[in-house]
N, C-alpha and C positions, 0 to 999 in steps of 0.2 A: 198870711195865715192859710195855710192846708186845711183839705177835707175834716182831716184827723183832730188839728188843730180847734178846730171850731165845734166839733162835738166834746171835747174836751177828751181826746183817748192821750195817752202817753204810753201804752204798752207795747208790746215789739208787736210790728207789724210785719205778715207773710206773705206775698204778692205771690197765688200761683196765677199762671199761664193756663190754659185751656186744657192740655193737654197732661199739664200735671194734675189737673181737675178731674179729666176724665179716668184717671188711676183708682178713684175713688171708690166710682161705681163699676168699673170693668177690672176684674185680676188681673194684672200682667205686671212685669218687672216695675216694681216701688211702687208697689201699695201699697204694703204694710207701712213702709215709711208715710206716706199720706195718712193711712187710715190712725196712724200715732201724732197727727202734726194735728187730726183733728179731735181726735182726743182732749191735745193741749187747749185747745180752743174751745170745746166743750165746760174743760177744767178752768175757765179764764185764765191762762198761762199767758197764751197770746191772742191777737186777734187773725184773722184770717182776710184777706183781700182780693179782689177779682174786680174787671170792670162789666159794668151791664154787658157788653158785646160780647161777653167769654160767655153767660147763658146762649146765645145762640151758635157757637159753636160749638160748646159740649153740646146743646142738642142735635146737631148736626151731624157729629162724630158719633153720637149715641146711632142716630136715624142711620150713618152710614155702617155700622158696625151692624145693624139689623138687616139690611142690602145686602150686604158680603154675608151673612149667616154665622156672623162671631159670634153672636145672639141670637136667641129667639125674639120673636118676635111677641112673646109673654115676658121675655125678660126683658125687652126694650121699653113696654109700658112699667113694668116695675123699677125698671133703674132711672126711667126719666120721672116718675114721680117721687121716689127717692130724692134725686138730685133736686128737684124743684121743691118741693116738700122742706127738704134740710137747707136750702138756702134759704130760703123766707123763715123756718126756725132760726139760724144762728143769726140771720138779720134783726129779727124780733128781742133775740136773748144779746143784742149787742155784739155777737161776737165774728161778726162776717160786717166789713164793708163796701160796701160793691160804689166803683167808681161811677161817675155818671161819664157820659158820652158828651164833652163840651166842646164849644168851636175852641176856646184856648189851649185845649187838651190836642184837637186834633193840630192844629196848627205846630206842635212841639211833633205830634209821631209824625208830620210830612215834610220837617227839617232833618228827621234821623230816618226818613226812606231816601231823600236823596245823597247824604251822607252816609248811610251803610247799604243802600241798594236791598233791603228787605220790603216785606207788604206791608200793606196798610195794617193787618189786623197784628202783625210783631211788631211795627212801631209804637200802635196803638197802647200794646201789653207797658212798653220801657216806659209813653211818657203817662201812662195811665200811675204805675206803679212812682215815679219819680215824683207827681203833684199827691202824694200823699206822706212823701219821703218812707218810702217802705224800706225795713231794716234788714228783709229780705226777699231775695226774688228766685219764687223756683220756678225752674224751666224744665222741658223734656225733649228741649230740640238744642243742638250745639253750638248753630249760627249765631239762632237768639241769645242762646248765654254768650258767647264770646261779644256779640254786640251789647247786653249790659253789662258785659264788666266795662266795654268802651266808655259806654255812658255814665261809669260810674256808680252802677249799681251794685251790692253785693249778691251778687249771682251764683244760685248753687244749681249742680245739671244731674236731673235722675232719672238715674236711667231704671 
């Protein structure tokens, strides 16, 4: 029995990746699409899904987009309390399930880094989203989609 399973959800489930996350809080090519996926999520359409490790990447990408001057550094505090803010909202309202960080989770993403030669934190993403049997998986990198569709996953790539 899955994560999903054992809270009792049957809804379609949406695995983003980090970097489909960080579309959310930063404009650039498919946000809108994001900012409509969460929408759905808000409307209980679907549920939304991420593992704990993907908060400290979008904070990361947030902190480096503030370094390079994509952002200010007023809008770095406003987008990372947003993004931290709305995650604990939709986790609260049910509608975001953030994976945890287990040994048998990572044991499965360090059979598909040496099988597809990707990092730790993209294997992390496939077998994160695979032990919840997620119905879909958005991505915003091409290797990583091409390697979950390997694995089986249904993999969509926005660009």
């Amino acid at each position: 029995m899955n994560l999903l399973e054992r809270c009792g959800m049957r809804e379609k489930v949406v695995y983003l990746d980090s970097s489909v996350i960080v579309k959310r809080y930063i404009e650039e090519p498919g946000s809108e699409y994001i900012r409509q996926l969460y929408v759905q999520a808000y409307n209980g359409l679907i549920k939304i899904s991420f593992s704990l490790w993907n908060i400290g990447e979008v904070l990361g990408v947030l902190d480096k987009s503030r370094t390079r001057e994509i952002i200010t550094a007023e809008d770095y505090q406003v987008v990372k309390k947003r993004f931290l803010s709305e995650t604990l909202r939709l986790t609260k309202l049910g509608y975001l399930v953030t994976v945890p960080v287990k040994l048998s989770t990572l044991r499965i993403a360090w059979k598909i880094i040496e099988k597809h030669h990707i990092y730790q934190a993209d294997a992390l993403q496939i077998a994160s989203a695979k032990s919840i049997n997620a119905g879909e998986f958005l991505v915003a990198d091409k290797k990583l989609h091409q390697v979950a569709l390997e694995e089986g996953l249904n993999s969509s790539y926005i660009t």
